[in-house]
CHARMM-style PDB file with segment names, atoms N, HN, CA, C and O in Angstrom:
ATOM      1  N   UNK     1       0.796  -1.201   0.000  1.00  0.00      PROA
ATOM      2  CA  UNK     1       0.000   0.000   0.000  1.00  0.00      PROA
ATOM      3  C   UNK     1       0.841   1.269   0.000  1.00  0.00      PROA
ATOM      4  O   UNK     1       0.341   2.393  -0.008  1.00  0.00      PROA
ATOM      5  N   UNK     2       2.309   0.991   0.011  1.00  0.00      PROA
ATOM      6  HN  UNK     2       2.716   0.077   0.018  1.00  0.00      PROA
ATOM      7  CA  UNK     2       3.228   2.180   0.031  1.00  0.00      PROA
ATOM      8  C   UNK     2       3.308   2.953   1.516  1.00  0.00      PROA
ATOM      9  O   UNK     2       3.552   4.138   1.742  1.00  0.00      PROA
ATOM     10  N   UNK     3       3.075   2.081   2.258  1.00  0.00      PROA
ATOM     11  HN  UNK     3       2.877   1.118   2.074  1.00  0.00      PROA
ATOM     12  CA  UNK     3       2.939   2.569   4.117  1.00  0.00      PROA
ATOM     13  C   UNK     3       4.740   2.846   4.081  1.00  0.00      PROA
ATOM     14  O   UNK     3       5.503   2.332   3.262  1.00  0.00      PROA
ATOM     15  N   UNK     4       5.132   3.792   5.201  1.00  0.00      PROA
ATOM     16  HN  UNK     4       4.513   4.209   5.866  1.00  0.00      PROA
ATOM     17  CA  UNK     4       6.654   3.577   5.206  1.00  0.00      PROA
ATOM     18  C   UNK     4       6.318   3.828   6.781  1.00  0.00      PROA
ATOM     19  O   UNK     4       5.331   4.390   7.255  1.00  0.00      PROA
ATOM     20  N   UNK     5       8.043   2.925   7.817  1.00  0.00      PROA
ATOM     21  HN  UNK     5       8.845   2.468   7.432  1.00  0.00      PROA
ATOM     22  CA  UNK     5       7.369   3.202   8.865  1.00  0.00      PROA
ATOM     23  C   UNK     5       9.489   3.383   9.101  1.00  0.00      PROA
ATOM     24  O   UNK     5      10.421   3.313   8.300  1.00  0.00      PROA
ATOM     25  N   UNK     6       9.393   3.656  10.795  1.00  0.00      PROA
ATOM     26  HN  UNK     6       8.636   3.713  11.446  1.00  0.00      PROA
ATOM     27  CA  UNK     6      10.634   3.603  11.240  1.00  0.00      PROA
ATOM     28  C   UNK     6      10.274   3.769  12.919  1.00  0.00      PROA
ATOM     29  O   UNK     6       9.481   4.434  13.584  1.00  0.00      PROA
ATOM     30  N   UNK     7      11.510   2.599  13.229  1.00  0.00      PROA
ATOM     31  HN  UNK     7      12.155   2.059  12.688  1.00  0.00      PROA
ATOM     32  CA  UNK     7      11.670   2.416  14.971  1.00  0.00      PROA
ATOM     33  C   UNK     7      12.549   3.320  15.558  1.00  0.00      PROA
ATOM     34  O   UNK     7      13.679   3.131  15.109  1.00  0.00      PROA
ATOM     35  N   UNK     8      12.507   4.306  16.448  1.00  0.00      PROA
ATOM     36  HN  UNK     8      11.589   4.460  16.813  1.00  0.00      PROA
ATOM     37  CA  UNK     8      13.399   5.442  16.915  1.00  0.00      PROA
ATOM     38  C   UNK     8      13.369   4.751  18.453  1.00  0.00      PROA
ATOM     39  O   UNK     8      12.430   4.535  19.220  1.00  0.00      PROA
ATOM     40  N   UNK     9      15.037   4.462  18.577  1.00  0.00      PROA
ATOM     41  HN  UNK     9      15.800   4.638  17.954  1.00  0.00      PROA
ATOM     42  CA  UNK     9      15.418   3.606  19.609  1.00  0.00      PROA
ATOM     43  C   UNK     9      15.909   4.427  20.538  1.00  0.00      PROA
ATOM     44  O   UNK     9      15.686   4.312  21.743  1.00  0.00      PROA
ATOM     45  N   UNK    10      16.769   5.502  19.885  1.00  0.00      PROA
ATOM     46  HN  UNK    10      16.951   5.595  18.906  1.00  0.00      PROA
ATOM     47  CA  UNK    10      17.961   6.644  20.879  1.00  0.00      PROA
ATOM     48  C   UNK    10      16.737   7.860  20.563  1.00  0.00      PROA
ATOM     49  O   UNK    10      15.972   8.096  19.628  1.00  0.00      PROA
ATOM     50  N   UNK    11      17.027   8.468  21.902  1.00  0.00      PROA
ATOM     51  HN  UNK    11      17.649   8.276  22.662  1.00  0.00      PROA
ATOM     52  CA  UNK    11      16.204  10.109  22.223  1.00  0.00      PROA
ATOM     53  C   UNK    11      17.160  10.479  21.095  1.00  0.00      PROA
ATOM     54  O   UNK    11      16.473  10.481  20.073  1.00  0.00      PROA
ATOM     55  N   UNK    12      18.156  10.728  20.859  1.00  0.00      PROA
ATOM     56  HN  UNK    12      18.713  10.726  21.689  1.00  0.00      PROA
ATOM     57  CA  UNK    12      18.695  11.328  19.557  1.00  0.00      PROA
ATOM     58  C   UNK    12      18.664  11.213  18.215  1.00  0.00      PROA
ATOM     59  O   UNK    12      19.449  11.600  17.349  1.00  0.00      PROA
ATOM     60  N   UNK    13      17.369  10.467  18.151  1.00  0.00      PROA
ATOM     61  HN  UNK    13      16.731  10.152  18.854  1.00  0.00      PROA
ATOM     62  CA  UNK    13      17.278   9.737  16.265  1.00  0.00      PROA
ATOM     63  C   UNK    13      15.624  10.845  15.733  1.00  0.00      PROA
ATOM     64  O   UNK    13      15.159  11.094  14.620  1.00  0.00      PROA
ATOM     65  N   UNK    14      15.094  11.320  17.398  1.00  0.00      PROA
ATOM     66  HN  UNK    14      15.471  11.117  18.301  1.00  0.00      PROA
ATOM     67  CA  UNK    14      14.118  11.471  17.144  1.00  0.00      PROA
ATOM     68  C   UNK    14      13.721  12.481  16.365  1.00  0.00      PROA
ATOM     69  O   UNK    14      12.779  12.396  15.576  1.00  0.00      PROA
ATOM     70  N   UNK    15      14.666  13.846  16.609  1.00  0.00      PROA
ATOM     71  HN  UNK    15      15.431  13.915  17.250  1.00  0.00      PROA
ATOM     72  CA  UNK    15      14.522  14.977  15.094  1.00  0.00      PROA
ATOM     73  C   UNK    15      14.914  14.168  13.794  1.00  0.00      PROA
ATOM     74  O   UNK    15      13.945  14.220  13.037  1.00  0.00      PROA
ATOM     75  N   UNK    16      15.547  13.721  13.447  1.00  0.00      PROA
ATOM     76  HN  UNK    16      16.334  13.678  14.062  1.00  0.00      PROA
ATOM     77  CA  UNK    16      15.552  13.007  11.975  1.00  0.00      PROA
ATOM     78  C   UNK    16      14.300  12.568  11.796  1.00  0.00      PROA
ATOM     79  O   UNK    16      13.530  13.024  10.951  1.00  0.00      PROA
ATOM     80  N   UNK    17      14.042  11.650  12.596  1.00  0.00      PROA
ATOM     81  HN  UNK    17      14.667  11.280  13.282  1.00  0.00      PROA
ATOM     82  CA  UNK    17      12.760  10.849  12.189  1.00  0.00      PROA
ATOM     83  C   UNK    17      11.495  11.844  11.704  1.00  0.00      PROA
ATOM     84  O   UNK    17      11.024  12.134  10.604  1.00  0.00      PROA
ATOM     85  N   UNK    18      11.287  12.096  12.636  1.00  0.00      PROA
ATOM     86  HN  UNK    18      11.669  11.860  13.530  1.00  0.00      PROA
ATOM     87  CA  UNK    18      10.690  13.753  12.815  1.00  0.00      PROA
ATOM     88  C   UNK    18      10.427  14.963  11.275  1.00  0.00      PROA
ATOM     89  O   UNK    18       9.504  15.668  10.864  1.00  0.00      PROA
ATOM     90  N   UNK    19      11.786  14.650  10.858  1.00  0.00      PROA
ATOM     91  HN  UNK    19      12.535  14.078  11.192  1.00  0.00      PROA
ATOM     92  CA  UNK    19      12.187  15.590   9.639  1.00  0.00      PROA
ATOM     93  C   UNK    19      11.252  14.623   8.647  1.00  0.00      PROA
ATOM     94  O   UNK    19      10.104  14.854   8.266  1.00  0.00      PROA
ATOM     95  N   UNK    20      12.259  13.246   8.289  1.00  0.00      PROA
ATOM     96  HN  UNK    20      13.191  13.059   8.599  1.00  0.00      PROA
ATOM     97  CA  UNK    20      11.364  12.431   7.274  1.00  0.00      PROA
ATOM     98  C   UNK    20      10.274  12.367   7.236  1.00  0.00      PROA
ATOM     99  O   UNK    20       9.687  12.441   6.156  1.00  0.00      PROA
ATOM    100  N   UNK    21       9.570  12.194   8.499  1.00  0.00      PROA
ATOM    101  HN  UNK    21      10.046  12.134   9.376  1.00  0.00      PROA
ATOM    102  CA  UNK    21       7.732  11.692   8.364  1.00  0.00      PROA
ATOM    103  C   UNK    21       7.044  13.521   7.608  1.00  0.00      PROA
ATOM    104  O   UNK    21       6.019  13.680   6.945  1.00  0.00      PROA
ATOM    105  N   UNK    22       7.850  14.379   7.952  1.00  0.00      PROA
ATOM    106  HN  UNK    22       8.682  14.250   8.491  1.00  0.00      PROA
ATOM    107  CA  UNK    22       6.967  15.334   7.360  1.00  0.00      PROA
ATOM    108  C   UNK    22       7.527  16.270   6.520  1.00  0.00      PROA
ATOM    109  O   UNK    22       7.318  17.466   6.320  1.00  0.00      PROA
ATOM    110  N   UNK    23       8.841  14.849   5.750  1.00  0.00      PROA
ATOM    111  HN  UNK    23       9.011  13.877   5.913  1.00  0.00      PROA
ATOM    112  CA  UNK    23       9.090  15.681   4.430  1.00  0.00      PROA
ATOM    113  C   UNK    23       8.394  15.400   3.308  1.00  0.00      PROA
ATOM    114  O   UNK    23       7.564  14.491   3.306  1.00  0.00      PROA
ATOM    115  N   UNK    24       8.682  16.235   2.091  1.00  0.00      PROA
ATOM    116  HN  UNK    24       9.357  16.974   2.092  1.00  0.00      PROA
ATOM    117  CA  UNK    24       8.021  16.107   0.908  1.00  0.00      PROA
ATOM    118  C   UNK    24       8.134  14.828   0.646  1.00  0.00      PROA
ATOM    119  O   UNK    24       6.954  14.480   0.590  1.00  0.00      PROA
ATOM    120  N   UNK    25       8.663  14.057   0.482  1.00  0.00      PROA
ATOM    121  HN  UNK    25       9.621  14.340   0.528  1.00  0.00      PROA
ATOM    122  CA  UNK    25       9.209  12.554   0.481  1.00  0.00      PROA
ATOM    123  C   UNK    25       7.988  11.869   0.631  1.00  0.00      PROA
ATOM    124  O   UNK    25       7.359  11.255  -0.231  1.00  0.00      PROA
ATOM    125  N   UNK    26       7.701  12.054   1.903  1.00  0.00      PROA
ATOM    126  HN  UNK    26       8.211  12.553   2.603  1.00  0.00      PROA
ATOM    127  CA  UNK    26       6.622  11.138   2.864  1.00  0.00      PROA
ATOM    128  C   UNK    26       4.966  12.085   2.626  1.00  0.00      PROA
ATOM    129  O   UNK    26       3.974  11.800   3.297  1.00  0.00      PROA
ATOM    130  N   UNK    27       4.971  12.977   1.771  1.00  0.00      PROA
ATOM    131  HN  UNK    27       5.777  13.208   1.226  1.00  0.00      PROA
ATOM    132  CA  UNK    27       3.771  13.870   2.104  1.00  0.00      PROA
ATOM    133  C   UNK    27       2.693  13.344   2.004  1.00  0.00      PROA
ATOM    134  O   UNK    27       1.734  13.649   2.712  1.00  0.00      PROA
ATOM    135  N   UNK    28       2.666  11.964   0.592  1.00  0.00      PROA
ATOM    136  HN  UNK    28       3.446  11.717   0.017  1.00  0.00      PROA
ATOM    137  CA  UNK    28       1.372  11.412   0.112  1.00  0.00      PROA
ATOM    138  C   UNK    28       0.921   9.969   0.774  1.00  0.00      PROA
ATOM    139  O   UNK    28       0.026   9.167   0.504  1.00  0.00      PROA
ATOM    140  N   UNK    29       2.202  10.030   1.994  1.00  0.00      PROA
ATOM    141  HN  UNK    29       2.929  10.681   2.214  1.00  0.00      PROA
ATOM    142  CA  UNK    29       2.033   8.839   2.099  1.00  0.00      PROA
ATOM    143  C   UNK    29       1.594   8.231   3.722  1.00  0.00      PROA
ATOM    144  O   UNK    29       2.043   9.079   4.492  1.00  0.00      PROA
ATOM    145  N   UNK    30       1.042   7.340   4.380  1.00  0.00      PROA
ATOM    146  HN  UNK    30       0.677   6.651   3.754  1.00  0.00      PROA
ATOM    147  CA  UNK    30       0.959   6.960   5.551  1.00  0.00      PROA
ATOM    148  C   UNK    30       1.952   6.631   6.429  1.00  0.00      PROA
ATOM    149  O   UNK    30       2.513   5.538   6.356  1.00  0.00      PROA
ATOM    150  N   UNK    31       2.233   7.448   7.250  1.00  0.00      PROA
ATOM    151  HN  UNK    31       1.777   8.336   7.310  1.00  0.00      PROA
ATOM    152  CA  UNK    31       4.066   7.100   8.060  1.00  0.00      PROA
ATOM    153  C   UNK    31       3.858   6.861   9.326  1.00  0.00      PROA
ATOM    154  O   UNK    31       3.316   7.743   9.992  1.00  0.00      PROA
ATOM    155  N   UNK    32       4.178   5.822   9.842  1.00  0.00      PROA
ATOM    156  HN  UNK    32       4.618   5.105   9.301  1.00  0.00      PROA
ATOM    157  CA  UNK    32       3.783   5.236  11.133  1.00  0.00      PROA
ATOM    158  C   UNK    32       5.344   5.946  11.672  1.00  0.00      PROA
ATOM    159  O   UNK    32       6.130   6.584  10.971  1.00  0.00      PROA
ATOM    160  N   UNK    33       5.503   5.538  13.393  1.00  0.00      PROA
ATOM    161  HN  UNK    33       4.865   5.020  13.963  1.00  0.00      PROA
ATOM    162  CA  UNK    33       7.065   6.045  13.730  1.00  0.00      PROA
ATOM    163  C   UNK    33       6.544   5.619  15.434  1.00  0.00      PROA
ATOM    164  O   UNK    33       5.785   6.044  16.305  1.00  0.00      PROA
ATOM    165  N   UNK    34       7.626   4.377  15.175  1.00  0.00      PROA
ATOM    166  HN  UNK    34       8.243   4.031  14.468  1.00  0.00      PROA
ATOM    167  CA  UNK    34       7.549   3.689  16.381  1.00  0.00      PROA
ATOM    168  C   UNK    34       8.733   4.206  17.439  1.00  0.00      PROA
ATOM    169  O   UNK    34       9.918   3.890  17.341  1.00  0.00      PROA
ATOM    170  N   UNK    35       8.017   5.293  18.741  1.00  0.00      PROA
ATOM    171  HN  UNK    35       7.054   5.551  18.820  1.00  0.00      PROA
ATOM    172  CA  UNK    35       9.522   5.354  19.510  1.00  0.00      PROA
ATOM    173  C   UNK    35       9.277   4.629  20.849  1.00  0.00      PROA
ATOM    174  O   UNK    35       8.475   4.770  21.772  1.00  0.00      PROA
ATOM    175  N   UNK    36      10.386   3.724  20.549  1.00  0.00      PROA
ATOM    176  HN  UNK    36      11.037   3.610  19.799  1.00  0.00      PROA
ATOM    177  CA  UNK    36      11.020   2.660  21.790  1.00  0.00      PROA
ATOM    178  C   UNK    36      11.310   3.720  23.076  1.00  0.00      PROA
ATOM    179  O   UNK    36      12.367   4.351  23.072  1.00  0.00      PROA
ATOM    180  N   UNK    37      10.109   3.938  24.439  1.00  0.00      PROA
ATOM    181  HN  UNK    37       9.250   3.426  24.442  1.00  0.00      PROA
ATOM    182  CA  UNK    37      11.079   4.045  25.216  1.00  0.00      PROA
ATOM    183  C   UNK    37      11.020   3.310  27.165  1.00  0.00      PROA
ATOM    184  O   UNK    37      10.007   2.645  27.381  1.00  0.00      PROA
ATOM    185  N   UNK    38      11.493   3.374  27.744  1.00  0.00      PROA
ATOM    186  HN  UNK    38      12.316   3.914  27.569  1.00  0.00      PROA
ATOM    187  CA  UNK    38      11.890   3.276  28.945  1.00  0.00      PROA
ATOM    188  C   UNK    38      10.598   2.545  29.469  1.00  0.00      PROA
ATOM    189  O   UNK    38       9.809   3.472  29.281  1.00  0.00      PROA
ATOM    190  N   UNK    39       9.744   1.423  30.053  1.00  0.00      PROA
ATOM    191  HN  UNK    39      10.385   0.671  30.206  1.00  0.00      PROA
ATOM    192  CA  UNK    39       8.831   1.303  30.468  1.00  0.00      PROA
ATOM    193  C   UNK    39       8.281   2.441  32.083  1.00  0.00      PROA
ATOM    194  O   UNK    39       7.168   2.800  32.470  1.00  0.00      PROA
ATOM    195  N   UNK    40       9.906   2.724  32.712  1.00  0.00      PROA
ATOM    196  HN  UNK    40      10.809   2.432  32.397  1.00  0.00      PROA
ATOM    197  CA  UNK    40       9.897   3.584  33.752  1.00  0.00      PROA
ATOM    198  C   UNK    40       9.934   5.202  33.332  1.00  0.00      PROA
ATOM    199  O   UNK    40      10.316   6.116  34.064  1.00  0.00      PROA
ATOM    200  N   UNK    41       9.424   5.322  31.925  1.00  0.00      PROA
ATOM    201  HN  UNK    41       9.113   4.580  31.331  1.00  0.00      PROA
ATOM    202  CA  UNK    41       9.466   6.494  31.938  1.00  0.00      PROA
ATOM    203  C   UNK    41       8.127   6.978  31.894  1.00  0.00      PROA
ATOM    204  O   UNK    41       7.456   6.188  31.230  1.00  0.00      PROA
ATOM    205  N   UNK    42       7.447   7.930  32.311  1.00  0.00      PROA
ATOM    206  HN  UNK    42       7.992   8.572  32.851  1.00  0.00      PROA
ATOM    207  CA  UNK    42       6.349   9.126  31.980  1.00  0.00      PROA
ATOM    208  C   UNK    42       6.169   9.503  30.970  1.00  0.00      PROA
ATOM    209  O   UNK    42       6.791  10.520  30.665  1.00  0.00      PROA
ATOM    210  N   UNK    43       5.254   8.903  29.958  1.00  0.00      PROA
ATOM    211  HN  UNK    43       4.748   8.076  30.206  1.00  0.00      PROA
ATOM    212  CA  UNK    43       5.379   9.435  28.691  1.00  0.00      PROA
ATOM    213  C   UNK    43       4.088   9.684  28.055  1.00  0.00      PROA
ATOM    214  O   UNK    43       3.432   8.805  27.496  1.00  0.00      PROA
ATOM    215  N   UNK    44       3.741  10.916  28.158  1.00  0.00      PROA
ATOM    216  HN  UNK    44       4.274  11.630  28.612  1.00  0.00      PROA
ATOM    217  CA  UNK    44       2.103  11.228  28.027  1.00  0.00      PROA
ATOM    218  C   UNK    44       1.850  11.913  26.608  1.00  0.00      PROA
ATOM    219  O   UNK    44       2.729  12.624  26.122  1.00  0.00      PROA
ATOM    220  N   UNK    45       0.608  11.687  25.931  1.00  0.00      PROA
ATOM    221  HN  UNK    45      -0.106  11.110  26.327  1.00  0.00      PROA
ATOM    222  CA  UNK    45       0.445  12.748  24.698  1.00  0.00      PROA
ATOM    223  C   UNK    45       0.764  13.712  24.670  1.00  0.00      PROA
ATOM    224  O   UNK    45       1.277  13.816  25.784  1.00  0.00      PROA
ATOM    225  N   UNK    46       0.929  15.022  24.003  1.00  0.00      PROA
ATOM    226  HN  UNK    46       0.512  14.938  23.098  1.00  0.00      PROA
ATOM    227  CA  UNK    46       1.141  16.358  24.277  1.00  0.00      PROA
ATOM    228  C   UNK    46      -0.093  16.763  23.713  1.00  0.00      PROA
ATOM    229  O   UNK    46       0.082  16.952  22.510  1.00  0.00      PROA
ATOM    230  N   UNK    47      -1.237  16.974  24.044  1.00  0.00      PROA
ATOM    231  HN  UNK    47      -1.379  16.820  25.022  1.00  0.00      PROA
ATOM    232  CA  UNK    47      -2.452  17.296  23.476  1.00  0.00      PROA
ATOM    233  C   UNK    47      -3.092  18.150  24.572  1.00  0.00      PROA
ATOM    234  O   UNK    47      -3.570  17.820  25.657  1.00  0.00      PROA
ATOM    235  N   UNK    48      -2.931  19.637  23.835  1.00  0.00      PROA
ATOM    236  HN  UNK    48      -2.542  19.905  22.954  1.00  0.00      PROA
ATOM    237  CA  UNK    48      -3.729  20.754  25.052  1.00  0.00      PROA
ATOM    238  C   UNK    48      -4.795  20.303  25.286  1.00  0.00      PROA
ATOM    239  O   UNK    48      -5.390  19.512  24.554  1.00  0.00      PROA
ATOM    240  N   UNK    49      -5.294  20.850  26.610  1.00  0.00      PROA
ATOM    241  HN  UNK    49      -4.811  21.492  27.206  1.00  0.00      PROA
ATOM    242  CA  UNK    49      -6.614  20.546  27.147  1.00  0.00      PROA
ATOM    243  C   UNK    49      -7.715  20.709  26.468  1.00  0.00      PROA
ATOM    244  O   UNK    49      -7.510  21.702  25.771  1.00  0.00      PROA
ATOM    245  N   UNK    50      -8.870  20.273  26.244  1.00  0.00      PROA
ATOM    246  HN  UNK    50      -9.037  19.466  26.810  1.00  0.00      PROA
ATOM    247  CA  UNK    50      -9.748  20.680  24.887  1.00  0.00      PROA
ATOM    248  C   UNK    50      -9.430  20.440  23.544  1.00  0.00      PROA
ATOM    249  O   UNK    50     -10.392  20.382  22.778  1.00  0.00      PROA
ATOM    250  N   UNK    51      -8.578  20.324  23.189  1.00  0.00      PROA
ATOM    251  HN  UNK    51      -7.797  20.372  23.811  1.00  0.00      PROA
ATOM    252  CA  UNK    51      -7.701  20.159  21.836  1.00  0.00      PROA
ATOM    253  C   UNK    51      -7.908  18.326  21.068  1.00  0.00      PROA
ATOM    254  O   UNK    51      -8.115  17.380  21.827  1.00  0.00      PROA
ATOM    255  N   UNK    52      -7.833  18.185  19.968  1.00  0.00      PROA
ATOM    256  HN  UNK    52      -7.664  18.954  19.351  1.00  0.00      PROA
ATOM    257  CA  UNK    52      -7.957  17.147  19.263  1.00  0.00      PROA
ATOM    258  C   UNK    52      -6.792  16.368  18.949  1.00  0.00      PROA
ATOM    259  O   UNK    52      -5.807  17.085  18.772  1.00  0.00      PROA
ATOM    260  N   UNK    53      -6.615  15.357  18.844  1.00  0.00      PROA
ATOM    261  HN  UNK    53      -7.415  14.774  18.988  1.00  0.00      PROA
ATOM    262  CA  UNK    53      -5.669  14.724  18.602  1.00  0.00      PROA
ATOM    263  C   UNK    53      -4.760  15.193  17.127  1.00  0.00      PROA
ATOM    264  O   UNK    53      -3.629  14.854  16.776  1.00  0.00      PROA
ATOM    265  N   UNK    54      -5.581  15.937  16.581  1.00  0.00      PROA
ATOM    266  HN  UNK    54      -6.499  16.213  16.866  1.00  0.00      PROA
ATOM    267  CA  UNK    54      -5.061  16.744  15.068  1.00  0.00      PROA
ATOM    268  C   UNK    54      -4.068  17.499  15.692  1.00  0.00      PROA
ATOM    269  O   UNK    54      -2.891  17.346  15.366  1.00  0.00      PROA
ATOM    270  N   UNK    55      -4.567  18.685  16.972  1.00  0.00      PROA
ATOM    271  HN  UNK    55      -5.524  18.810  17.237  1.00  0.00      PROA
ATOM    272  CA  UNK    55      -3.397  19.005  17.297  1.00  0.00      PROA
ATOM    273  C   UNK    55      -2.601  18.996  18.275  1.00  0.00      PROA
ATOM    274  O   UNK    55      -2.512  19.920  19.083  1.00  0.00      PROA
ATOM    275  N   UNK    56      -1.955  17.975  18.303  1.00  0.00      PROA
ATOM    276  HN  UNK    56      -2.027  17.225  17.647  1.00  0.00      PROA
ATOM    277  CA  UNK    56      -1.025  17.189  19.555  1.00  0.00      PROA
ATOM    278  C   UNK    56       0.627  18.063  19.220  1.00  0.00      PROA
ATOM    279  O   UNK    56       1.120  18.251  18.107  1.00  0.00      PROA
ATOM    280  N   UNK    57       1.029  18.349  20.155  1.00  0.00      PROA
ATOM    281  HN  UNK    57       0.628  18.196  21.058  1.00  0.00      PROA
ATOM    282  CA  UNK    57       2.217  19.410  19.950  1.00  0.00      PROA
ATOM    283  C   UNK    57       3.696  18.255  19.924  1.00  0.00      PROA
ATOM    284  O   UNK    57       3.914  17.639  20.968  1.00  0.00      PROA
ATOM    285  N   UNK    58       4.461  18.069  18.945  1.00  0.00      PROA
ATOM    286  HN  UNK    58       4.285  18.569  18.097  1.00  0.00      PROA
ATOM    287  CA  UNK    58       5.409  17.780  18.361  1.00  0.00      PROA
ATOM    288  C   UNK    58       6.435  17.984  19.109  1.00  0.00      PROA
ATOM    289  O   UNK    58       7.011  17.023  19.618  1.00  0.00      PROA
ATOM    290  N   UNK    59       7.014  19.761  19.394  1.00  0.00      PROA
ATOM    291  HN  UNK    59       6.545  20.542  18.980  1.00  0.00      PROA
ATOM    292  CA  UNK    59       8.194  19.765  19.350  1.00  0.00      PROA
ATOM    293  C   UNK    59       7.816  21.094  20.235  1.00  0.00      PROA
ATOM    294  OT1 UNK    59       8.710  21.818  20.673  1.00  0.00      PROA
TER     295      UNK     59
END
């Protein structure tokens, strides 16, 4: 179906990854982006209060 995906293992892969899923490259296409982390870590959506999952804050 032309899906492209990628596993981000190191906190430091994650701007690259980041770059690809929302370059021209990837624009037409479905980009999954699996990041591996810490089971002991805190790791919550970034989605303001009221806000939709459309806009969940990135960066």
């Amino acid at each position: 179906y032309g899906h492209a995906g990628r596993r981000i293992d190191n906190p430091a892969e994650v701007e690259d990854a980041l770059k690809w899923a929302f370059s021209e490259e990837m624009k037409e296409k479905l980009v999954f982006l699996d990041f591996r982390t810490d089971q002991t870590e805190n790791v919550y959506p970034m989605i303001p209060g009221g806000k939709g999952l459309s806009e969940m804050i990135l960066v």
